[in-house]
C-alpha positions in Angstrom: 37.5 -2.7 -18.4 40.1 -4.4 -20.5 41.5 -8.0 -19.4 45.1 -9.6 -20.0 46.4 -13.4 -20.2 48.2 -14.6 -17.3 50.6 -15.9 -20.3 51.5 -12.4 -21.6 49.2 -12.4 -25.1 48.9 -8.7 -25.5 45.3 -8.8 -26.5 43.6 -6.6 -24.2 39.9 -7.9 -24.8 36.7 -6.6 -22.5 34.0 -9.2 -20.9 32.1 -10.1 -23.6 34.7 -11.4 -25.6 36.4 -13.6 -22.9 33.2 -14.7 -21.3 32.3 -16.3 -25.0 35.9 -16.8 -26.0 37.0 -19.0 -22.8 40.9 -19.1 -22.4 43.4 -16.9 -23.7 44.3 -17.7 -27.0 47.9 -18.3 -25.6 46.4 -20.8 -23.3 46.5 -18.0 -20.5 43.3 -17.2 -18.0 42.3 -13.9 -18.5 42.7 -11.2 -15.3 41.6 -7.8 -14.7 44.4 -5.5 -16.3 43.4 -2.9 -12.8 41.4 -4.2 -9.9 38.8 -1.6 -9.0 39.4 -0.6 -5.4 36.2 -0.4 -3.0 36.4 2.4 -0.2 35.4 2.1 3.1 32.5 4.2 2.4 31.7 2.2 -1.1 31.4 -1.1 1.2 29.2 0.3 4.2 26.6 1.5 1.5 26.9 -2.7 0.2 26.3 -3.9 3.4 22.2 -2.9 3.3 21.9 -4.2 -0.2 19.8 -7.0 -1.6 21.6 -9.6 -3.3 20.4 -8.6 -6.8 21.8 -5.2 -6.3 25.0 -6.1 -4.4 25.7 -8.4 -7.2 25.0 -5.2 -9.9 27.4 -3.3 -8.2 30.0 -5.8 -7.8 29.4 -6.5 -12.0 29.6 -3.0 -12.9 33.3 -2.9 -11.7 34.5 -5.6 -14.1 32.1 -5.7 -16.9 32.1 -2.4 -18.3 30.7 -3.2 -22.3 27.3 -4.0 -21.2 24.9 -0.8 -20.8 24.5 -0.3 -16.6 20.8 -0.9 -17.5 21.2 -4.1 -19.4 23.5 -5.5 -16.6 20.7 -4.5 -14.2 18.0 -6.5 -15.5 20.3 -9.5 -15.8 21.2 -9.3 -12.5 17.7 -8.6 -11.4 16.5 -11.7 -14.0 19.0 -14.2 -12.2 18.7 -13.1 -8.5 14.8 -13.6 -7.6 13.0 -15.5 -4.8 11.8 -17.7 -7.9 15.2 -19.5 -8.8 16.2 -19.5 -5.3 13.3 -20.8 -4.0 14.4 -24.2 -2.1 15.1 -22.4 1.3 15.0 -23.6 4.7 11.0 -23.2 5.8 10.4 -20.1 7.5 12.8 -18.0 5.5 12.1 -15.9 3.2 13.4 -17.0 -0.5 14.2 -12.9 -1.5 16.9 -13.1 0.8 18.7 -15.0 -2.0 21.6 -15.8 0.4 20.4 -16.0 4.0 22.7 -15.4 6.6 22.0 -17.2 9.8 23.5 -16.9 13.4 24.3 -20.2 14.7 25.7 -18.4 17.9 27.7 -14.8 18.5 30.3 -14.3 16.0 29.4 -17.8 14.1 27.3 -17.5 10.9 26.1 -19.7 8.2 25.6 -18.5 4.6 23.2 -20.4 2.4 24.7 -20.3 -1.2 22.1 -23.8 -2.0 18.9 -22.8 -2.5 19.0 -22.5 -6.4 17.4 -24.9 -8.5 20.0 -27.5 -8.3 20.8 -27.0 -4.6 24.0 -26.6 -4.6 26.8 -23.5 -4.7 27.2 -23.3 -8.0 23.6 -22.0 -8.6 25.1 -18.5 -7.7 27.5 -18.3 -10.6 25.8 -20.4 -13.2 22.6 -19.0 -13.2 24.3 -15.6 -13.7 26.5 -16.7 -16.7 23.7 -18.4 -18.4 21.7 -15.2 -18.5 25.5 -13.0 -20.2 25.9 -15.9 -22.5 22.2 -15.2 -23.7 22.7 -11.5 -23.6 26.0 -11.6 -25.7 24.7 -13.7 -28.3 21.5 -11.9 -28.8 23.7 -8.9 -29.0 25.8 -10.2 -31.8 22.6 -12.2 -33.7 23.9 -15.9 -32.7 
């Protein structure tokens, strides 16, 4: 997948370059240049997936110059029951994100069990692990 600036360079980089490279070099953020489209079908087979997995697929979409496999252990590296492991007691820290019903029709997601307990554990732990990748990949 190929992304372009919101500023109109006509660099067309893939992931690995932006997610080192940061802003466009116009000063533009960098967008998918076609937003994958999930069917109907695509999305009910999501639903039953573990984080780790759910978050593969969602990755494959946009990040498409990292091998499947390689982007499969990262994801499976970042999303375990050992980072995520400040959960509520009871619960079960390989649920990643637990979902609780406070009543019918009213949930609560829990995106703050990481190992700073808050949100951005979800994102960051993730983009630690590319970054690592990516400059392995290219010997820096």
């Amino acid at each position: 997948m190929r992304y372009v600036s919101t500023r109109g360079n006509n660099d067309r980089p893939e992931f690995c370059d932006i997610l080192l490279g940061g802003l466009a070099p116009d000063g533009g953020l960098y967008l998918p240049e076609e937003y994958p489209q999930v069917g109907a079908e695509e999305l009910a087979e999501w639903r039953e997936l573990p984080y780790a997995a759910l978050a593969l697929r969602i990755l494959q979409k946009f990040v498409t110059d990292i091998p499947a496999c390689d982007l499969k252990s990262l994801a499976d590296r970042t999303y375990t029951a050992r980072t995520y492991s400040h959960c509520r007691p009871g619960r079960d820290a390989g649920d990643i994100t637990p979902l609780t019903t406070l009543e019918p029709g009213f949930h609560l997601l829990e995106l703050s069990n990481g190992p700073t307990l808050a949100f951005k554990d979800m994102a960051m732990q993730l983009l630690g692990n590319l970054f690592e990748y990516v400059l392995d990949k290219r010997g820096e």
